[in-house]
C-alpha positions as CSV (number, residue, x, y, z in Angstrom):
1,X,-10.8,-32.9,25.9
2,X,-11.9,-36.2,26.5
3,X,-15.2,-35.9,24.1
4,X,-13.1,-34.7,21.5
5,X,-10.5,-37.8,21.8
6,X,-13.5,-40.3,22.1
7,X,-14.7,-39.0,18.5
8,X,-11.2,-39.7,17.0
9,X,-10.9,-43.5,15.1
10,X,-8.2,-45.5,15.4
11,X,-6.8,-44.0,12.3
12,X,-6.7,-41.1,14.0
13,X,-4.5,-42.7,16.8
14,X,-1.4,-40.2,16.3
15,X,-3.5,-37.0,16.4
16,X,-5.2,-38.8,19.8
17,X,-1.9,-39.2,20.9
18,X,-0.8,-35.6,19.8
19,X,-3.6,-34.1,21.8
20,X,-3.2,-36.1,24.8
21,X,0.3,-34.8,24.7
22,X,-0.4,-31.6,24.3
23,X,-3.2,-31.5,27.2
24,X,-0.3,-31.9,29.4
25,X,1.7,-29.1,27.9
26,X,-1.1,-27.2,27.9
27,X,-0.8,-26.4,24.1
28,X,-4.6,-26.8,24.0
29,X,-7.5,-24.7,26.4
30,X,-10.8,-26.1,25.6
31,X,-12.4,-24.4,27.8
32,X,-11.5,-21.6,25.3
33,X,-13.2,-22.9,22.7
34,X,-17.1,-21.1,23.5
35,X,-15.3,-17.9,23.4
36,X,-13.0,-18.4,20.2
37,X,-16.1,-19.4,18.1
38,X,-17.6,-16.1,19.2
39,X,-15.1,-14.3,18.6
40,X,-14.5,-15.5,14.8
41,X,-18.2,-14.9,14.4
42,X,-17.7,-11.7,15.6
43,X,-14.3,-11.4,13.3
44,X,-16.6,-13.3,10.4
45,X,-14.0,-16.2,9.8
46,X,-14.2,-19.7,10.6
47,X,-13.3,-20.7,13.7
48,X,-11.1,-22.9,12.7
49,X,-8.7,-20.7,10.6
50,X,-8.7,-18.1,13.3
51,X,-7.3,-20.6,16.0
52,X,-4.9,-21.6,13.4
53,X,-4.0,-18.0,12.8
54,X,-3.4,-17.9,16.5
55,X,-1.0,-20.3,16.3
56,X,0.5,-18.8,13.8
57,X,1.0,-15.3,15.6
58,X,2.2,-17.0,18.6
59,X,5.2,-18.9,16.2
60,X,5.7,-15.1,14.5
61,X,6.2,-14.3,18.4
62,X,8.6,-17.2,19.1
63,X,10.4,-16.2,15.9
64,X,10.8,-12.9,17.5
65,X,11.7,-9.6,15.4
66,X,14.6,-10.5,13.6
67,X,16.5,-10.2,10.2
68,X,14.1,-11.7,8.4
69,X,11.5,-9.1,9.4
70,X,13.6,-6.3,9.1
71,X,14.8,-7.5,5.4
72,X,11.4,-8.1,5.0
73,X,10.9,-4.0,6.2
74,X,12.9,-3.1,3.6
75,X,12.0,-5.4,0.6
76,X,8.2,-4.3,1.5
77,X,9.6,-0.6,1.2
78,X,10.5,-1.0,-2.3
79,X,7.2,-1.0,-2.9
80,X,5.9,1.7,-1.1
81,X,9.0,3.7,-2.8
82,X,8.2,3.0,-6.2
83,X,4.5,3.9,-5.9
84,X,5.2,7.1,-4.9
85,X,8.1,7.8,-7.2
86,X,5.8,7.1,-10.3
87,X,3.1,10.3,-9.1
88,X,5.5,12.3,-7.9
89,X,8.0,12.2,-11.3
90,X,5.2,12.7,-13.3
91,X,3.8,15.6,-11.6
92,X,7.9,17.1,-11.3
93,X,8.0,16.6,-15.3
94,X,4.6,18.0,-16.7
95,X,5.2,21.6,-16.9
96,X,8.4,20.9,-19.0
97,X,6.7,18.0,-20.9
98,X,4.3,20.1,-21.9
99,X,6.6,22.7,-24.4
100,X,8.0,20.3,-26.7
101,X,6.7,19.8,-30.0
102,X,4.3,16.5,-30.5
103,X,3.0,16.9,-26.7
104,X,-0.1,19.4,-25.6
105,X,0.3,22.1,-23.3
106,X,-0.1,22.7,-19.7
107,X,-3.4,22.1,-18.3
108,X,-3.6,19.1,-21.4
109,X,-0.9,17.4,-20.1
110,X,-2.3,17.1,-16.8
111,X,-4.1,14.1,-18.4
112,X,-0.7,12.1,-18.3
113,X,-2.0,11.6,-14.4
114,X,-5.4,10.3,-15.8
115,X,-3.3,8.0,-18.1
116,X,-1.4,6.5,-14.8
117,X,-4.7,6.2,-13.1
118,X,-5.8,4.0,-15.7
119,X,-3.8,1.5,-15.4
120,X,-4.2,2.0,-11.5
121,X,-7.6,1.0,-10.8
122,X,-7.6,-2.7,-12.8
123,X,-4.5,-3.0,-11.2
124,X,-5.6,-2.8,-7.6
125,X,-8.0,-4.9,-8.5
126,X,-6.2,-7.7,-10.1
127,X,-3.1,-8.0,-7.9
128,X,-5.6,-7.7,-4.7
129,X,-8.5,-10.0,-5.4
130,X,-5.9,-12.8,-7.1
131,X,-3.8,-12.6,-3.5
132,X,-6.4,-14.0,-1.6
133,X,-6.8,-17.4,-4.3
134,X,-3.0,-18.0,-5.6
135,X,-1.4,-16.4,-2.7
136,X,0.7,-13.3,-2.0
137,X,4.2,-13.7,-4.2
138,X,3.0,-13.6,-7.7
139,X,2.6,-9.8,-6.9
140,X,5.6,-9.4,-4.9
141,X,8.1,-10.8,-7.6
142,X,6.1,-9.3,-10.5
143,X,4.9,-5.6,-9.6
144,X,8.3,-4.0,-9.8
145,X,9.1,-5.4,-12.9
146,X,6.4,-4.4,-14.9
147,X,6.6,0.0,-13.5
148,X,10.1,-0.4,-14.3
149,X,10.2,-1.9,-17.6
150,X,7.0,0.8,-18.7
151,X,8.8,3.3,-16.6
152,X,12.0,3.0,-18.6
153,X,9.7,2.9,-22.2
154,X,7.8,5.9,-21.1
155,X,11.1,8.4,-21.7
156,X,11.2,6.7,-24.9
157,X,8.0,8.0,-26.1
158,X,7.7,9.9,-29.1
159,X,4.8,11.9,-28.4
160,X,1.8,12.1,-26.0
161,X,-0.3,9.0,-27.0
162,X,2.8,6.9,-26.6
163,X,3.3,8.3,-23.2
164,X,0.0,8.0,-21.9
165,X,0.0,4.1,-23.2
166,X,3.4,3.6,-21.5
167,X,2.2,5.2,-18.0
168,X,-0.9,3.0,-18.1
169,X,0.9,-0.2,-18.4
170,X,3.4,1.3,-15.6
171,X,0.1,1.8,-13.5
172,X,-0.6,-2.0,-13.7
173,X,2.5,-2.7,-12.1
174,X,2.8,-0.1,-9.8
175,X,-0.7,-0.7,-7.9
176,X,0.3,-4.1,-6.8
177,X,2.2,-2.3,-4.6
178,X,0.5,-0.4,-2.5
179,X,-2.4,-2.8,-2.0
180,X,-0.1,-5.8,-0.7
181,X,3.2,-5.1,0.1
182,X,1.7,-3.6,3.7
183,X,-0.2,-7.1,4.2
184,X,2.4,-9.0,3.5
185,X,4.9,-7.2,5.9
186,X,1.9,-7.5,8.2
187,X,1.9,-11.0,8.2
188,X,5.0,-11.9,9.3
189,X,5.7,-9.8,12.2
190,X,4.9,-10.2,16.0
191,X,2.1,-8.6,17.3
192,X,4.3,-6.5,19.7
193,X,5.7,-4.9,16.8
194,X,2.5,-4.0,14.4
195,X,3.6,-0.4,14.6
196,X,6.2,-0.6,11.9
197,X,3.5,-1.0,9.2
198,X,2.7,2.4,10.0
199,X,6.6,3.4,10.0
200,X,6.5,1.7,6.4
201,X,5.2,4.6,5.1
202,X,8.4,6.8,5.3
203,X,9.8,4.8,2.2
204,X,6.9,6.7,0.4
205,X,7.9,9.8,1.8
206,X,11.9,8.7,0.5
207,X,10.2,7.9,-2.5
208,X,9.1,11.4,-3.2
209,X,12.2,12.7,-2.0
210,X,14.7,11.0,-4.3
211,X,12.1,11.8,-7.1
212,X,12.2,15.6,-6.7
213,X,16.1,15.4,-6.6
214,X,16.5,12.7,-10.0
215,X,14.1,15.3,-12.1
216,X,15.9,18.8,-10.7
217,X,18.9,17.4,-11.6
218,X,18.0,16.6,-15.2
219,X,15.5,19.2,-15.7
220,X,17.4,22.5,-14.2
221,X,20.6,20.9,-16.6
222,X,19.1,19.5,-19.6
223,X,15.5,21.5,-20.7
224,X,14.8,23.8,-23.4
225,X,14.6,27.3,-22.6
226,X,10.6,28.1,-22.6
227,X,11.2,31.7,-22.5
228,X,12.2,30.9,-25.9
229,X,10.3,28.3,-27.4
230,X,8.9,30.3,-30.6
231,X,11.5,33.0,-30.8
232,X,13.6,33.1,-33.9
233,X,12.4,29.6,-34.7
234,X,13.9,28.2,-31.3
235,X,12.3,24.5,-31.2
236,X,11.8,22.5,-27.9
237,X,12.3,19.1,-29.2
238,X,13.9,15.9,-27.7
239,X,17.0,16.9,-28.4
240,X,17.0,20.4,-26.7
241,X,14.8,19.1,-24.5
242,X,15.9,15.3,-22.8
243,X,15.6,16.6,-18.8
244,X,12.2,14.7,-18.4
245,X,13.5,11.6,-20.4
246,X,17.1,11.0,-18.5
247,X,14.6,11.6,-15.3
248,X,12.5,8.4,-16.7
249,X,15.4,6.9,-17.3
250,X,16.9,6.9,-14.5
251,X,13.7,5.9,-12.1
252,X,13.1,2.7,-14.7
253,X,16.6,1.8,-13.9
254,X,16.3,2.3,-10.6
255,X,13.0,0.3,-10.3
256,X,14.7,-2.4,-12.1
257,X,17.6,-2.6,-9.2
258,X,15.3,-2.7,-7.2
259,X,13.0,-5.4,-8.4
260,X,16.4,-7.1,-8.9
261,X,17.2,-7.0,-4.9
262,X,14.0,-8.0,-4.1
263,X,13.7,-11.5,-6.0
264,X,17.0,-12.6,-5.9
265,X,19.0,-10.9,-2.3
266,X,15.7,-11.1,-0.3
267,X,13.1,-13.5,-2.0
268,X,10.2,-13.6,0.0
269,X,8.3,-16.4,1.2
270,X,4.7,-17.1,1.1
271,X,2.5,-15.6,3.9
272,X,1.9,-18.5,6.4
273,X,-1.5,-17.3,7.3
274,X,-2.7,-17.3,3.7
275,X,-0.9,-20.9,3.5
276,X,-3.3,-22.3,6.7
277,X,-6.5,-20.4,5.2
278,X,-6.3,-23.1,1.8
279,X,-4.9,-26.1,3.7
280,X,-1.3,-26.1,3.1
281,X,-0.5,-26.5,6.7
282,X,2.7,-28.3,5.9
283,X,4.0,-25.2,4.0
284,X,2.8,-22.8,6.6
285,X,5.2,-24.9,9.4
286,X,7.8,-25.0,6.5
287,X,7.8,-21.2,6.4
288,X,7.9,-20.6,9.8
289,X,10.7,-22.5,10.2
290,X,12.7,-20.7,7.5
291,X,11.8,-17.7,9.5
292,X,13.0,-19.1,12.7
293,X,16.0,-20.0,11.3
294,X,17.0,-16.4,9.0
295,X,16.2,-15.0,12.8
296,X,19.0,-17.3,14.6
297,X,16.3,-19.0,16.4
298,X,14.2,-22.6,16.5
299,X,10.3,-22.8,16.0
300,X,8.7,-25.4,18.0
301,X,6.0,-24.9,15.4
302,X,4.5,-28.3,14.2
303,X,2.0,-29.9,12.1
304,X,0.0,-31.3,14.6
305,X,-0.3,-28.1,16.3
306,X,-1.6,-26.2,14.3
307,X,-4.2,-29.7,13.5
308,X,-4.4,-30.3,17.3
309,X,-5.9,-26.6,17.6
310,X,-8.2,-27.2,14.6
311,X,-10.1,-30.4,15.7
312,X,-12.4,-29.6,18.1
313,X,-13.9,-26.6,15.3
314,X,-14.2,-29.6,12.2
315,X,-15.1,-32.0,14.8
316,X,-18.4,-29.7,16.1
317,X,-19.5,-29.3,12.8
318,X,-19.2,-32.5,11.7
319,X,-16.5,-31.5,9.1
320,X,-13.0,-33.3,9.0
321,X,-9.6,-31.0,8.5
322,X,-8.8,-30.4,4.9
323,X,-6.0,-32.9,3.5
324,X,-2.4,-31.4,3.5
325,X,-2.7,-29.6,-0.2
326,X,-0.1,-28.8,-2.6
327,X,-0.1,-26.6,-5.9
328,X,2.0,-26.2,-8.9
329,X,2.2,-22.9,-10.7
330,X,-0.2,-24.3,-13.2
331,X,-2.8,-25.3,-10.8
332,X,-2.1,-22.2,-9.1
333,X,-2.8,-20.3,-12.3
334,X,-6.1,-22.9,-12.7
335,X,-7.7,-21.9,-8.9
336,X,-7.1,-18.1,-9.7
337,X,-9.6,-18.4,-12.5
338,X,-11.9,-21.6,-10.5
339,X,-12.4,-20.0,-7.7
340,X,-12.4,-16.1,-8.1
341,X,-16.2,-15.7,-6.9
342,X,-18.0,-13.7,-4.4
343,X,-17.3,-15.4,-1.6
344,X,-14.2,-13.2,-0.4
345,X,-16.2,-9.6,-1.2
346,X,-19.2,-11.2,1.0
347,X,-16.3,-11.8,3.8
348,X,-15.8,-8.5,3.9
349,X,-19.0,-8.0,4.7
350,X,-19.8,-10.7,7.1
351,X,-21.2,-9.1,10.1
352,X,-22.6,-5.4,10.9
353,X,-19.3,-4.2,12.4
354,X,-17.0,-5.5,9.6
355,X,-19.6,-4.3,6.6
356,X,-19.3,-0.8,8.6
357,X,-15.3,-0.7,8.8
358,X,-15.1,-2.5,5.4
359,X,-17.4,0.0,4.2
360,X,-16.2,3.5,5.8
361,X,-12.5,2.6,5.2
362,X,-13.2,2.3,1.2
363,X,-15.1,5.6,1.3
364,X,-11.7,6.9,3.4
365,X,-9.5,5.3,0.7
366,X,-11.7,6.9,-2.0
367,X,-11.5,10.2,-0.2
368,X,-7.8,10.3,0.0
369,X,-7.7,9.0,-3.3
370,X,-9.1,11.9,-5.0
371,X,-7.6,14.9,-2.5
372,X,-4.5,13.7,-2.8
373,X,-3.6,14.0,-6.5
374,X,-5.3,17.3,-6.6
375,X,-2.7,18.8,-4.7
376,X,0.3,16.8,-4.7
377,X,-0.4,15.6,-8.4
378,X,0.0,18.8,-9.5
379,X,2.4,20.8,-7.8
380,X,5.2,21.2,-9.4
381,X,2.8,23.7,-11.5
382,X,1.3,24.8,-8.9
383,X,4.7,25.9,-7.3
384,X,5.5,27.3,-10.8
385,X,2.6,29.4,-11.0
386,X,3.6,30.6,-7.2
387,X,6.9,31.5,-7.9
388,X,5.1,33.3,-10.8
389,X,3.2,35.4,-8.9
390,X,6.0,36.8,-6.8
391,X,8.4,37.3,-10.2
392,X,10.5,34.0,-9.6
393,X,10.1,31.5,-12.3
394,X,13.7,29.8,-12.1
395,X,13.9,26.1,-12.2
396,X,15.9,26.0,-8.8
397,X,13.3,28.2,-7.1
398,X,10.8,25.6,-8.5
399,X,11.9,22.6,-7.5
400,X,13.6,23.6,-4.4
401,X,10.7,23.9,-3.1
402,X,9.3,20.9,-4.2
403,X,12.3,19.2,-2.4
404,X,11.0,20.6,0.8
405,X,8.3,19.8,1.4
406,X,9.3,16.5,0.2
407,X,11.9,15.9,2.6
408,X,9.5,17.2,5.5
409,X,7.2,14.0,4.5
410,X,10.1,11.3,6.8
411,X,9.6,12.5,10.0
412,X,6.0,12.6,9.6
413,X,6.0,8.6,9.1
414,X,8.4,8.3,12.6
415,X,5.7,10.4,14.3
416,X,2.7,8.7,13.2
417,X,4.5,5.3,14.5
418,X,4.6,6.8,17.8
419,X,1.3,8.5,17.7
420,X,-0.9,5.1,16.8
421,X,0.7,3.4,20.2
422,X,-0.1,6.2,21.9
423,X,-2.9,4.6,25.1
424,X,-6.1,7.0,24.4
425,X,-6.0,7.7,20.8
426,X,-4.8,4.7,19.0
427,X,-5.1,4.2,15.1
428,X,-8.5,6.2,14.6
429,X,-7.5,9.4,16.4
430,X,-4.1,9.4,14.6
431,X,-5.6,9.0,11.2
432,X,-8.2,11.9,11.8
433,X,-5.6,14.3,13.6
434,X,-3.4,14.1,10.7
435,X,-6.1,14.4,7.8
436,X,-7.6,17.2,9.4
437,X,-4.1,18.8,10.3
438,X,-3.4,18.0,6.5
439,X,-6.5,20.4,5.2
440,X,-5.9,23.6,7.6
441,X,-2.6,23.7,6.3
442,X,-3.8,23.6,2.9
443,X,-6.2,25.6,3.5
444,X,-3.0,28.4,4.6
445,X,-1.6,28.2,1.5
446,X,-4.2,29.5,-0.5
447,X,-3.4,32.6,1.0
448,X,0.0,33.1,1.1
449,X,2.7,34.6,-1.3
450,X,5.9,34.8,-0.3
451,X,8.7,31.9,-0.4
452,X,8.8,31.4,3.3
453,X,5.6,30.8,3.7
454,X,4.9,28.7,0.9
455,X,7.9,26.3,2.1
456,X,6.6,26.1,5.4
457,X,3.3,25.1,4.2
458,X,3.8,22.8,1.9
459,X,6.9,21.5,4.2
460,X,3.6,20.6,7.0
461,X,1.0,19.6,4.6
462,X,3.6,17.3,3.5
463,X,4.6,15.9,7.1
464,X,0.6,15.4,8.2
465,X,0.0,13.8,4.5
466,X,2.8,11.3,4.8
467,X,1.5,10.6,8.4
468,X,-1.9,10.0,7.8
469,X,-1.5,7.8,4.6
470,X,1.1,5.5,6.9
471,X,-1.6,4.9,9.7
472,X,-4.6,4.4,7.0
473,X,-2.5,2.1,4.8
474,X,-2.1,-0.1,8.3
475,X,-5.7,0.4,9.1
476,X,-7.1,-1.3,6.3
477,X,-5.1,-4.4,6.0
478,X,-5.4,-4.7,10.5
479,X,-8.6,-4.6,9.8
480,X,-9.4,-7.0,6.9
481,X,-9.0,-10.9,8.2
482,X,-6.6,-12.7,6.2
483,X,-8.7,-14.6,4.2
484,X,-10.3,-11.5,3.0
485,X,-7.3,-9.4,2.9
486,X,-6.4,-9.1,-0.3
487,X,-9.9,-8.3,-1.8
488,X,-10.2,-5.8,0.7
489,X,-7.1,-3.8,0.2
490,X,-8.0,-4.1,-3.9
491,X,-11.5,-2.8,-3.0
492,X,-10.4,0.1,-1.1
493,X,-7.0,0.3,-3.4
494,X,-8.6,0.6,-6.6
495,X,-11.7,3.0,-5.2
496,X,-8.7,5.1,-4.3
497,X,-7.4,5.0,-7.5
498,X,-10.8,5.6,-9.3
499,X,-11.1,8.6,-7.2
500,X,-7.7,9.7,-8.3
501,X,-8.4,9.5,-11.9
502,X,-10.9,12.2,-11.6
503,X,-8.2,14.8,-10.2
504,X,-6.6,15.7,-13.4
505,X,-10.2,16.2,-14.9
506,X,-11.5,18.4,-11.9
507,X,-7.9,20.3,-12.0
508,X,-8.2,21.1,-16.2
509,X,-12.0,21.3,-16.2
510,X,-13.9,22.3,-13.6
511,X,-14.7,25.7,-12.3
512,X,-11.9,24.8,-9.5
513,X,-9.0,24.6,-11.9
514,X,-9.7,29.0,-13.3
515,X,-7.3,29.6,-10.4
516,X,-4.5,27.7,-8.9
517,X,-6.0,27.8,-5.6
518,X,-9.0,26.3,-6.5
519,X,-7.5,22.0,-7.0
520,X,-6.1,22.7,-2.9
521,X,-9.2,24.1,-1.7
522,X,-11.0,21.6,-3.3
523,X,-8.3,18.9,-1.5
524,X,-7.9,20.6,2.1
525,X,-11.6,20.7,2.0
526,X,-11.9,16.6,1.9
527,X,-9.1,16.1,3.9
528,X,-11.1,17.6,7.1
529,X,-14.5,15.9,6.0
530,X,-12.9,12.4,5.8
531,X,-10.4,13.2,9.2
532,X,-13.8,13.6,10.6
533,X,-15.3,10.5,9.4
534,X,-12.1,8.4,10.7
535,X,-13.5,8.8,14.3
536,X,-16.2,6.7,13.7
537,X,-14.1,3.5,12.5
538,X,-15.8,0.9,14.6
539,X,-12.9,-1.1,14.7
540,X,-9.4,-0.4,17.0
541,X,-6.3,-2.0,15.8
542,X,-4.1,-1.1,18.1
543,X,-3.1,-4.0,20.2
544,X,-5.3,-6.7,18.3
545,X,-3.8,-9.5,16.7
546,X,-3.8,-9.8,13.1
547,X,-6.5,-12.8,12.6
């Protein structure tokens, strides 16, 4: 300690007196400072954000897990909720989208998904990659918006075009989602309690659920009879036919309460982690405190500490601690476009174990992305043309179904929290037990018939699905550093969606899509070839802090 206070000036005499003060608390352990520097070389971050962030977790821990977090659970769900909903309602509608006049028919209409995806992938991109330079609440306040405002315009749309326009634009809104709402939640709560990103996922599975039930209800009530459509001049038009558009409706509305809840009951603050990576320390203590405080509890969080820790990393190097920084909007809006460079991608990539987890967990994500939608994209067809085979084509029989093995998706997120704390297998063995439990399920159904068995089926594809997708969506963002976090989840987030744009072409134009089997072959077939490839994640997350 004492050759770090001899290099302070006199204008430095407060922070000398800070860190002689806090030498007697023991606040500061130099003779931890050998081993932190290689450890953020090993976690390729500077040194002296990764003490800082240390600081940071233990305030998150002095915080304690409280009603901010748990608001913040919820708020965070939203998101997870309304990316699935989007999918899920599209794939529920298709079949009876696709008999009214001015829209093509079946396997054309597929390419409604391919419409969604397209929006999608810039989305991931641009929500991602801008977290990481303006911060993390532009996204927050604005991703619900936009899906419900496109979401409520899509059952508006006159005819196919219109529709495919209006679930692009959706798709822009709705992948800011997925790729930070996780990271945020992750950044706020105590290390002791990492598991509930991986519990975050049963929103998703609700998601789907309250999806299937919205379009049943519409659809079984208010479409046109296709056993009729052409008989005696019987039209499907939007007025015989409103089932998928009240179903639209309805989810826009409800994406709009949403939204609604989010930025004005729980407004969300900006990740403190994120705040400390560009210099705003004062903000970061600010936030903590306002954390503290929702929780019923006092930070002893200060300014100096988080300094105090700092100055012996500048002070090596020769570099001096950035100047307390604030931004406005507009200079906020200015840095996105100043500095969006390479320098966060290259993070990603800065030693040989991060390039490998960055690396395997984008080719998981793309994976996933693709086997995914060719299943679960299509089913409500694919349970159609079931039903079909056994003489039952009723709505209720259809979508019943569907509800199942919707439904059987919740308890898969409870067990995959318990499964990633569990001592031997951790995070990796979770993820590749799941995905691989996924595919031999799917790989059942391709040869079964009757109702029961399809049910079950679906019901445990459904459950491993969910599962998997809650312990890989809290892989990534554990493993990315904070700096870097954004850009990673919008690398591996909009590789998935690229991946899942290709699902409606495979399913209406390759030699998988002569038979309904062939789309979940196809999927159960990369579900156990990427379970596989989750074993060799280099990385374990489970019980490592959040850097």
């Amino acid at each position: 300690m004492t050759h770090e206070l001899d290099e302070l000036g006199s204008s430095d005499k407060s922070l000398r007196d800070a860190m002689i003060d806090a030498e007697k608390d023991g606040v500061v352990e130099v003779h931890n400072q050998e081993s932190n520097e290689a450890l953020a070389q090993a976690e390729g971050i500077d040194a002296h954000f990764m003490v800082k962030a240390q600081v940071i977790n233990e305030a998150l821990e002095e915080c304690g897990m409280g009603r901010f977090q748990w608001e913040l659970f919820v708020s965070a769900g939203f998101g997870y909720f309304s990316d699935n909903i989007w999918l899920q309602s599209i794939a529920i509608i298709m079949p009876y989208v696709a008999v009214e006049d001015h829209f093509p028919n079946y396997p054309g209409i597929r390419m409604a998904t391919f419409a969604l995806y397209m929006g999608l992938i810039p989305g991931a991109l641009a929500w991602g990659m801008t977290a990481d330079v303006i911060g993390r609440r532009l996204a927050w306040n604005s991703t619900l918006f936009i899906s419900a405002v496109f979401g409520l315009a899509a059952g508006a749309s006159p005819n196919f075009y219109v529709l495919c326009v209006m679930l692009a634009l959706n798709g822009i809104g709705t992948a800011g989602n997925m790729v930070l709402d996780g990271a945020v939640f992750l950044e706020f709560i105590p290390n002791t309690h990492k598991y509930l990103l991986t519990l975050l996922s049963v929103w998703w599975a609700i998601g789907q659920v309250v999806a299937s039930l919205i379009c049943w209800a519409f659809i079984a009530k208010y479409s046109c009879d296709t056993e009729r459509v052409g008989i005696d001049g019987y039209r499907c038009d939007r007025n015989t036919n409103p089932g998928w558009r009240y179903s639209m409706y309805t989810l826009g509305a409800m994406m709009l309460f949403l939204w609604g809840l989010r930025f004005f009951v729980l407004p969300m603050q900006e990740s403190p982690k994120f705040l400390v990576s560009i210099g705003q320390d004062e903000e970061a203590v600010r936030v903590i405190h306002t954390v503290a405080q929702r929780n019923g509890r006092t930070s002893s969080l200060t300014v100096e500490k988080l300094r105090i820790a700092a100055e012996p990393y500048y002070s090596k190097f020769g570099d001096r601690a950035p100047s307390t920084t604030k931004f406005s909007n507009l200079e906020l809006a200015k840095r996105s476009f100043s500095h969006f460079n390479l320098e966060h991608i290259k993070g990603l990539y800065a030693t040989r174990r991060l390039a490998l987890s960055s690396s395997l967990i984008i080719f998981i994500y793309t994976a996933l992305g693709l086997a995914y939608p060719l299943f679960n994209g299509f089913l409500g067809g694919y349970l159609q043309s079931k039903g079909a085979e056994r003489g039952d084509t009723s709505v209720n029989a259809t979508y019943a179904s569907y509800t199942y093995q919707a439904a059987c998706g919740i308890p898969g997120s409870v067990l995959a929290a318990i499964l990633v704390e569990w001592g031997r297998g951790g995070r990796k063995f979770a993820a590749a037990f799941f995905t691989v439990g996924a595919g031999a399920f799917l790989f059942g159904l391709t040869a079964v018939r009757s109702a029961a068995a399809v049910n079950a089926l679906t019901c445990m594809a459904s459950l491993f699905e969910n599962a998997f997708y809650g312990v890989i969506y809290a892989i990534a963002p554990e493993t990315f550093p904070t700096p870097h976090r954004g850009t990673g989840d919008a690398l591996a987030g909009s590789a998935s969606r690229l991946a899942g744009s290709l699902a409606p072409i495979i399913a209406v134009y390759s030699a998988a899509a002569k038979t309904p089997n062939g789309p979940v072959f196809a999927a159960a077939s990369i579900f156990v070839v990427t379970g596989l490839s989750m074993l060799a994640l280099p990385i374990e997350t489970r019980g490592r802090q959040a850097l």
